[in-house]
C-alpha positions as CSV (number, residue, x, y, z in Angstrom):
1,X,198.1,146.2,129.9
2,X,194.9,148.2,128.6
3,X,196.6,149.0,125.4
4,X,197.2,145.0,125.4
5,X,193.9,144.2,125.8
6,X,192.6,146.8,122.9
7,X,194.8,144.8,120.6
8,X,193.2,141.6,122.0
9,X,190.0,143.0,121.0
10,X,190.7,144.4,117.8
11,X,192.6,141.3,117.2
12,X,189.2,139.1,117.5
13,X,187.5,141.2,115.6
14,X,189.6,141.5,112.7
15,X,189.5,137.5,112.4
16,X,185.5,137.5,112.6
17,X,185.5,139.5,109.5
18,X,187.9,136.8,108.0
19,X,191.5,137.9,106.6
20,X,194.6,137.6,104.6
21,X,198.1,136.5,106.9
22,X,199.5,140.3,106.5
23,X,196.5,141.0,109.2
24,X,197.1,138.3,111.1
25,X,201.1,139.3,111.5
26,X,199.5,142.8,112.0
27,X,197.6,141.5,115.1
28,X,200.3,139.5,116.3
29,X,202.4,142.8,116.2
30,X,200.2,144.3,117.9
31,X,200.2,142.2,121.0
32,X,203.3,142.4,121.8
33,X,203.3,145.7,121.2
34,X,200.8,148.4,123.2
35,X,199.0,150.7,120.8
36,X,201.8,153.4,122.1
37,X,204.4,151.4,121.3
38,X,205.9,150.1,124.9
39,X,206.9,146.8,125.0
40,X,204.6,144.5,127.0
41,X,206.1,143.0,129.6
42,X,204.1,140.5,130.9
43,X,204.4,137.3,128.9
44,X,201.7,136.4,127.3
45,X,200.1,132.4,126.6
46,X,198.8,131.6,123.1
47,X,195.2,133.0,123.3
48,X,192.8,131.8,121.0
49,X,191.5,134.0,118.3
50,X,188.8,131.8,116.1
51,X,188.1,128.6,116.4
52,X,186.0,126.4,114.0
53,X,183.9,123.5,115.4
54,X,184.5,120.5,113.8
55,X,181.7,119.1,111.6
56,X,180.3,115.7,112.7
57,X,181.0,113.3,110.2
58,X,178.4,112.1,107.9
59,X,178.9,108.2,108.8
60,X,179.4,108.6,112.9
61,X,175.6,110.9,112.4
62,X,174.1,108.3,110.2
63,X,174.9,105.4,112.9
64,X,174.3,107.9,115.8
65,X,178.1,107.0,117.0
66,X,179.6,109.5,119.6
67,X,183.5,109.5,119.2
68,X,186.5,111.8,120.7
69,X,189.9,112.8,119.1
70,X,192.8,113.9,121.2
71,X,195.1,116.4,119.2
72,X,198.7,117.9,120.0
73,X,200.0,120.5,118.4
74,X,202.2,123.7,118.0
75,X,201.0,127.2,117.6
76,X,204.0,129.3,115.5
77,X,205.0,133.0,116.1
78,X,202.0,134.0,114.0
79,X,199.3,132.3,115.6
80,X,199.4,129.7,112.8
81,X,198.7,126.0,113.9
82,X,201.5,123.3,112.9
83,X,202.5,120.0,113.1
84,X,199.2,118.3,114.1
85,X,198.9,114.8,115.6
86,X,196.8,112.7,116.7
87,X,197.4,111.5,120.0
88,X,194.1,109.3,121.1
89,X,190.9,108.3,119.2
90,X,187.8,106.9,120.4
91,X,185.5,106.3,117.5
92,X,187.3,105.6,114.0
93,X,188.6,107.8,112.0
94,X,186.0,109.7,110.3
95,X,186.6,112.0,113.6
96,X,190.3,112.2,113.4
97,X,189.8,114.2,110.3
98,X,187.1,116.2,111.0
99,X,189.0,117.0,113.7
100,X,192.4,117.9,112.2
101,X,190.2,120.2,109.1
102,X,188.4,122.1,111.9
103,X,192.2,122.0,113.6
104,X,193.9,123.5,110.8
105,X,191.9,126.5,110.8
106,X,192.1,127.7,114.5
107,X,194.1,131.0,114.4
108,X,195.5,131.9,118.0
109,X,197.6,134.9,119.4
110,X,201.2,133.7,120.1
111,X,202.6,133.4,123.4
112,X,204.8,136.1,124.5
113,X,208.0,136.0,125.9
114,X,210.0,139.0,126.8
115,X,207.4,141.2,124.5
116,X,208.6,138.7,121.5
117,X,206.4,135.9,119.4
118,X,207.8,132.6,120.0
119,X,206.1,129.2,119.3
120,X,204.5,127.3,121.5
121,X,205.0,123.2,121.6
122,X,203.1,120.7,122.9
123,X,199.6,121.9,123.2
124,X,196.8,119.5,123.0
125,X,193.0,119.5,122.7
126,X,190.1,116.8,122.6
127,X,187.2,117.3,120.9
128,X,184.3,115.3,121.6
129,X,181.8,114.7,119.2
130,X,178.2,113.9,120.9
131,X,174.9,112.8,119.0
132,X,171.8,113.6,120.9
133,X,170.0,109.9,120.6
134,X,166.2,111.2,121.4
């Protein structure tokens, strides 16, 4: 699992710098295989790998309105974020799409199953957007 975990690592730092999908498939490769080439055996949940906060809207800042988005979404055999929706909102919709842009850009490691990248379904995530009021 060390070899695993130097991926991880390398992984991270490879999407600090920014970069193209063929190093993000390289990654992704890389985690489910060890850096001498055994299969990893343990299976593996999507870990995330960069993730954007979402910008506070211009209109919910200028009324100093708090809001919360609750998003579902899949995470595809390259760490690639699909099918977005939007499951609850609490403040209008200037959040929902903050929250889908900054949603769209979050880059995760797949989840491993028998050493192999599969998708995974169903995740969700809320995101709360809070203006300090003093």
């Amino acid at each position: 699992m060390e070899h695993a975990q130097q991926a991880y690592a390398l992984g991270k730092d490879i999407y600090a710098q920014g970069t193209e999908n063929a190093i993000n498939l390289e990654y992704n490769l890389g985690l489910a295989y060890s850096l001498n080439n055994e299969t990893i055996l343990d299976d593996i949940e999507p870990t995330p790998l960069y993730r954007k906060a979402p910008e506070y809207p211009v209109v919910g800042a200028r009324h100093k309105k708090n809001g919360s988005v609750l998003l579902s979404f899949d995470i595809d055999d390259a760490g690639f974020v699909k099918n977005i929706n939007m499951e609850e909102e609490d403040g209008g919709q200037h959040f929902v799409k903050s929250s889908i842009e900054a949603l769209n850009k979050w880059r995760y490691g797949p989840k491993i199953i028998d050493g192999k990248a599969v998708n995974a379904e169903n995740m969700r995530v809320r995101l709360d957007f809070k203006i300090d009021r003093s």
